[in-house]
C-alpha positions as CSV (number, residue, x, y, z in Angstrom):
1,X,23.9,76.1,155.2
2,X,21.5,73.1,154.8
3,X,19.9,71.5,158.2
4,X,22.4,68.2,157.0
5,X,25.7,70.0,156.8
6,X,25.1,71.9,160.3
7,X,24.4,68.3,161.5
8,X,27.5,66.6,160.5
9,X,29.8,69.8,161.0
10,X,28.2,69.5,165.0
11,X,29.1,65.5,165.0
12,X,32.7,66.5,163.7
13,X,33.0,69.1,166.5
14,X,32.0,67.5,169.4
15,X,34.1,64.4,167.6
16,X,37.4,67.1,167.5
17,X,36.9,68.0,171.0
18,X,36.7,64.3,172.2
19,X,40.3,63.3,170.2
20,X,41.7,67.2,171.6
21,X,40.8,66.4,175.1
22,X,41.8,62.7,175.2
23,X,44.8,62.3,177.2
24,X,47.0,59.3,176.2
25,X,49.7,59.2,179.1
26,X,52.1,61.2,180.7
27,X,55.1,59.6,181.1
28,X,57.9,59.2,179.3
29,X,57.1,62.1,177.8
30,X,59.1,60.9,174.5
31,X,56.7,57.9,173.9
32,X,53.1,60.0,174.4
33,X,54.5,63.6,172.8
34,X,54.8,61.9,169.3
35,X,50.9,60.6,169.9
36,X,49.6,63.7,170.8
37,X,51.1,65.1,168.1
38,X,50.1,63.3,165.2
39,X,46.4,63.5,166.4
40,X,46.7,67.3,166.3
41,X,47.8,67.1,162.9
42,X,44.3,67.1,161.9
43,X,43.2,65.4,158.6
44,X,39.8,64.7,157.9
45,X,38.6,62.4,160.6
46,X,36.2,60.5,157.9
47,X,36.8,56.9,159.6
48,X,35.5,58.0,162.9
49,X,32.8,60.2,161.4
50,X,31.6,57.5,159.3
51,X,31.2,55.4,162.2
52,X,28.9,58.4,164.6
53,X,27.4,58.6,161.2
54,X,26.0,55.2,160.6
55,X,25.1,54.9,164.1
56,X,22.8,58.1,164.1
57,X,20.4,56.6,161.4
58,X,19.7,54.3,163.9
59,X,19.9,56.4,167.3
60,X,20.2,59.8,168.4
61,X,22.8,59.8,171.5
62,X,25.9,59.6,169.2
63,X,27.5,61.3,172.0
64,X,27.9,58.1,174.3
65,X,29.9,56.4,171.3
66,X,32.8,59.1,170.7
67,X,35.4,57.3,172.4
68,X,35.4,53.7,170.4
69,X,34.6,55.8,167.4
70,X,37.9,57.6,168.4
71,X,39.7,54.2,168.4
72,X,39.0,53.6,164.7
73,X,41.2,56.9,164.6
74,X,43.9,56.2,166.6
75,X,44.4,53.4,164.7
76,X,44.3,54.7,161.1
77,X,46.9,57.3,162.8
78,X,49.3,53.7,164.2
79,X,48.8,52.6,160.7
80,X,49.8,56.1,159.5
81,X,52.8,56.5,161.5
82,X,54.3,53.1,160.9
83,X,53.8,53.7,157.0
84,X,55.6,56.9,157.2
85,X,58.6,54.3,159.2
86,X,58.3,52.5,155.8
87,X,58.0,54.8,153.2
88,X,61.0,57.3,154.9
89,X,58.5,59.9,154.8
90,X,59.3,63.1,155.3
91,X,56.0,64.6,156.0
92,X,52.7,63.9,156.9
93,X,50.1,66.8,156.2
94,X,52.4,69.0,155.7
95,X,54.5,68.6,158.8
96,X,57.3,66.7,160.0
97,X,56.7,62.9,160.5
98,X,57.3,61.2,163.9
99,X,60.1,59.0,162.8
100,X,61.8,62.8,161.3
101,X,60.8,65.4,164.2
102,X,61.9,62.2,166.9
103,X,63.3,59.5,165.8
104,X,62.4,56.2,163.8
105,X,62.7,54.0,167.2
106,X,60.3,56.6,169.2
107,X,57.9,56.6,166.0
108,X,57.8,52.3,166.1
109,X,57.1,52.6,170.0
110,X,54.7,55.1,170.0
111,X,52.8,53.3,167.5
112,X,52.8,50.2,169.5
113,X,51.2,52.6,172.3
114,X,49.1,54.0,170.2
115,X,47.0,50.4,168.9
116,X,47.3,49.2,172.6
117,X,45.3,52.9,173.1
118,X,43.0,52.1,170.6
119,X,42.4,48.4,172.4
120,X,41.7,50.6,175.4
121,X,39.2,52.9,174.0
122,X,37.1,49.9,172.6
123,X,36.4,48.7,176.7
124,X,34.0,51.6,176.6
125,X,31.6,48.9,174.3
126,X,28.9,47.6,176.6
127,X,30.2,43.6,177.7
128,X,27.1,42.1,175.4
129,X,28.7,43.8,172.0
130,X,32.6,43.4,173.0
131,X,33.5,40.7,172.0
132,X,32.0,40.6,168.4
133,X,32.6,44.5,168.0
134,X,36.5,43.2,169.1
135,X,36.2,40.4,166.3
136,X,35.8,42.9,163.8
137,X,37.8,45.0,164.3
138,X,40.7,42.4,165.3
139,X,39.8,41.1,161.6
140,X,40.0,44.4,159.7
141,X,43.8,45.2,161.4
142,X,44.8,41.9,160.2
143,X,43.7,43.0,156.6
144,X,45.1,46.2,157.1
145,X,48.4,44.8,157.6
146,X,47.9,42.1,154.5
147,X,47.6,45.2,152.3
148,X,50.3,46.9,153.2
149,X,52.4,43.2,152.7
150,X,50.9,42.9,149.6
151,X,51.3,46.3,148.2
152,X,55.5,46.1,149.7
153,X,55.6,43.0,147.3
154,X,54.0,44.5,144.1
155,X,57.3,46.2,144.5
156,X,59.5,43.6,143.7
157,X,56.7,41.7,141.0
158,X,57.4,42.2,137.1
159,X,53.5,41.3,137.0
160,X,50.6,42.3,139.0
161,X,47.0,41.3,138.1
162,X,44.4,44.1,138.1
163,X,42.2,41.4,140.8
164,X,45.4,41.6,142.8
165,X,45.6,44.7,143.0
166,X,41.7,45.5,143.7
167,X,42.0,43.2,146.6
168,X,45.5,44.8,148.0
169,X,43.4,48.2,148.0
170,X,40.5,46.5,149.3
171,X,42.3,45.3,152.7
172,X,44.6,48.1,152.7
173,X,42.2,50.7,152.5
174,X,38.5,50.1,152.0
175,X,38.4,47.7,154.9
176,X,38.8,49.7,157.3
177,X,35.7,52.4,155.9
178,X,34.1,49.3,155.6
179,X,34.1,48.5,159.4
180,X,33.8,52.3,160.5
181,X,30.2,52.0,159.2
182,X,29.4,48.7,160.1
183,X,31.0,49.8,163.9
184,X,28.4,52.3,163.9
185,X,25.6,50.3,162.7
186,X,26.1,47.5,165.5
187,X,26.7,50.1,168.0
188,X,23.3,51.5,167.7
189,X,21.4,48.1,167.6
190,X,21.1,47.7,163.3
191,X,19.4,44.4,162.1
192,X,22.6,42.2,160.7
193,X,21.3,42.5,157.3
194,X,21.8,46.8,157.4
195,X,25.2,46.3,158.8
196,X,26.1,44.1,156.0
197,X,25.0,46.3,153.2
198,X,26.9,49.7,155.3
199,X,30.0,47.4,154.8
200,X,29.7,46.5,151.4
201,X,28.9,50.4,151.3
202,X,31.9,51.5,152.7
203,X,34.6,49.1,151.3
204,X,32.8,49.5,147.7
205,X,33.1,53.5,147.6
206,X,36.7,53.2,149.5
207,X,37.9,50.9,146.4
208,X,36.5,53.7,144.5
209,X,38.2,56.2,146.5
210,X,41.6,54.5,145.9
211,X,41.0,54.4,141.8
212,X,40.0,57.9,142.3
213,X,43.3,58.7,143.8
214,X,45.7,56.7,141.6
215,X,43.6,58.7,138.7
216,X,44.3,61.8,140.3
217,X,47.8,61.7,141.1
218,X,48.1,61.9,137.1
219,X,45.5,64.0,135.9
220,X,44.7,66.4,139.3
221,X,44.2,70.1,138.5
222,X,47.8,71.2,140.7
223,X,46.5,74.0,141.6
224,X,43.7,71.7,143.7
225,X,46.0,68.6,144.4
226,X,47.8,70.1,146.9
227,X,51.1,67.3,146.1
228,X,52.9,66.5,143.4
229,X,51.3,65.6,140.2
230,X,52.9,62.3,138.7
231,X,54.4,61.2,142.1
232,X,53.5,57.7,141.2
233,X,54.7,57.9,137.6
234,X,58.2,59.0,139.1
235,X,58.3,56.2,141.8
236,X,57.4,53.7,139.2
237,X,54.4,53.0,141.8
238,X,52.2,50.4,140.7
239,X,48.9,51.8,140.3
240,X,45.8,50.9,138.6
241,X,47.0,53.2,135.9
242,X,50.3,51.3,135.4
243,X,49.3,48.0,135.7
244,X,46.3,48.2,132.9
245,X,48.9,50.3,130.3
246,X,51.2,47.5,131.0
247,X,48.9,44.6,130.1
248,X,47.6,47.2,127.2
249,X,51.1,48.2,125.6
250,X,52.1,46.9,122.1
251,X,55.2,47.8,119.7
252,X,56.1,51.1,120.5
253,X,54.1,52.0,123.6
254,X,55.7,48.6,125.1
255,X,59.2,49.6,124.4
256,X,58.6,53.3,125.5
257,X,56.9,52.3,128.7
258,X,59.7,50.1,129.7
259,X,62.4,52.4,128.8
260,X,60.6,55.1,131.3
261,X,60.3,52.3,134.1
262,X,63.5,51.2,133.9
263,X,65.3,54.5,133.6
264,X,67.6,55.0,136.5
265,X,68.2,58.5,135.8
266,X,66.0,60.9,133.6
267,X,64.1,64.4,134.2
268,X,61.0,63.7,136.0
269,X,58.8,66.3,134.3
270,X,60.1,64.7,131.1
271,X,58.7,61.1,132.5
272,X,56.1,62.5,134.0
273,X,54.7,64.0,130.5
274,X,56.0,60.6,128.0
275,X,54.3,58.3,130.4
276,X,50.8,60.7,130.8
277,X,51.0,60.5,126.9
278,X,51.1,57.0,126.6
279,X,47.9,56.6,129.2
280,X,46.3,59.0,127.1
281,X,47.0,56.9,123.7
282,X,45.9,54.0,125.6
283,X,42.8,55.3,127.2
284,X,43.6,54.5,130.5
285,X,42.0,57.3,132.1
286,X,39.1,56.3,130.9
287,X,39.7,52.4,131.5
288,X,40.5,53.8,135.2
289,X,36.9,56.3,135.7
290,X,35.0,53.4,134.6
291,X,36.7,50.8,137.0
292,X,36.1,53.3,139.6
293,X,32.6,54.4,138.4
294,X,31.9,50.6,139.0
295,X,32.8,50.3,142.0
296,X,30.7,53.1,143.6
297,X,27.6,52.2,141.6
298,X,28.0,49.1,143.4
299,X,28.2,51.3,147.0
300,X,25.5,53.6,146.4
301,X,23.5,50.6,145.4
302,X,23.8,49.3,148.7
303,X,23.4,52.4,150.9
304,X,20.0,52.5,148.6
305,X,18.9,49.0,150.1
306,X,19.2,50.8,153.6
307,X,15.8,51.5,155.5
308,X,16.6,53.3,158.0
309,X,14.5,54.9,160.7
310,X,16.3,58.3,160.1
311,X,15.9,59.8,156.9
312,X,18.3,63.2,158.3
313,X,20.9,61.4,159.0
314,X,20.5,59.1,156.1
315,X,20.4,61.8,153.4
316,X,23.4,63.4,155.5
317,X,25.4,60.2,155.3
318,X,24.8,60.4,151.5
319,X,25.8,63.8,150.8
320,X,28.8,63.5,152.7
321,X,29.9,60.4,150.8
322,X,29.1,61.9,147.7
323,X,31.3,65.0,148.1
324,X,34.3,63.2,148.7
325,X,33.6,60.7,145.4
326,X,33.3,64.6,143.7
327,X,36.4,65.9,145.6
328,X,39.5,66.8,143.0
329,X,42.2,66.3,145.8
């Protein structure tokens, strides 16, 4: 194991114990269990570890920033467990979701808990950085939330422009990567121009990651995808896929598509396989790995403009980053 993966696998650990140990409240039982439990649930804590990340190429006591790195976290999880409210989720990492295992009242409470938690865990931030680490992150939440409004109304919209769509996955995802880094970079005392380019950085390659898993919700090995392949084709969701064959279809692609998106009842392996073959007449797949391509040549361009006093953690940061733009699930 290289000296950089031991040091990221001992950030991620002493990062585990912190959100393990962290005790949330006590009573009513009923509005803390659900917290508890949907922080055990694991996932890959990337938001948080991208924020002790950032901040050790600029310092080495990471350790006295775990619990606001935590609240980047516990929010992702609020946003998570409100989604699931949305969506009618049935599972969340392979388990039950809050709103099925309590009920969808509990699950919209404890998620109000759970950002006033996160609110809490920020008051650790030294007086002098509160208020504009507060700003930040006050301003990413509200894009988080103008996402997830403007990804509910693609729903109802016969047309949706690919910049409309870049943007929706920009607030509703990247942004939030985006500030984890930056977090971590004003944390540790960064000059304002580093901070900038970790925020390009992370809202870049989390566009990226979002093309990257529109792309592989079609095309995923299943073996490695661990969900179903063609979920989105089913659900009619409009991805980056759907949006550039419908702006691409002519003649009998167009009348195919259409008939596939309008269907109220069909076999969904049968959609699943007419609609894939129409991407692949069309070359979206392609159209899509460039897009994506794009947007983290444009990240890794501006981790490159980094200099940064520790080249460890700075090749660490990179690796990491470039294994989940590599991952296949």
């Amino acid at each position: 194991m290289s000296q950089n993966k031991k040091d990221v696998n001992k950030i991620l650990q002493d990062l585990e114990n912190h959100v393990q140990g962290y005790e949330y409240g006590k009573s009513p039982l009923e509005l803390y269990e659900p917290i508890s439990y949907l922080m055990s649930l694991g996932g890959k804590r990337i938001r948080p570890l991208l924020t002790l990340m950032a901040y050790s190429l600029y310092k080495e006591d990471y350790q006295h920033i775990l619990t606001p790195a935590m609240a980047v976290e516990v929010f992702h999880n609020f946003t998570l467990m409100h989604d699931d409210i949305m969506d009618d989720a049935p599972l969340r990492r392979g388990k039950a979701t809050v709103h099925e295992k309590w009920n969808p009242n509990t699950a919209i409470l404890s998620g109000d808990v759970m950002l006033v938690k996160a609110y809490d865990m920020l008051l650790e931030i030294s007086s002098a950085k509160l208020p504009e680490c507060l700003r930040l992150f006050n301003k990413t939440a509200a894009e988080v939330c103008e996402g997830q409004q403007h990804d509910m109304n693609f729903e109802t919209q016969d047309t949706v422009t690919e910049e409309a769509y870049i943007d929706m996955i920009r607030q509703k995802t990247a942004v939030l990567l985006g500030f984890a880094l930056q977090f971590g970079a004003v944390l540790a005392d960064a000059p304002q121009d580093e901070v900038q380019h970790l925020y390009d950085f992370g809202v870049n390659i989390g566009i990226g990651f979002q093309l990257k898993d529109d792309l592989l919700d079609v095309y995923a090995d299943k073996a490695k995808f661990g969900k179903q392949v063609g979920g989105d084709i089913i659900s009619n969701k409009k991805t980056f896929l759907l949006l550039k064959a419908k702006e691409m279809a002519n003649g009998h692609h167009k009348t195919e598509l259409e008939k596939w998106i309008s269907a109220k009842e069909f076999d969904k392996e049968e959609k699943v396989n007419a609609v894939t073959a129409i991407y692949d007449e069309l070359g979206i797949k392609e159209l899509t790995e460039a897009k994506m391509q794009e947007y983290f040549d444009k990240g890794f361009a501006q981790y490159a403009a980094l200099k940064v006093p520790n080249q460890d953690a700075y090749e660490a940061l990179l690796k990491l980053t470039q294994d989940l733009v590599n991952r296949e699930k």
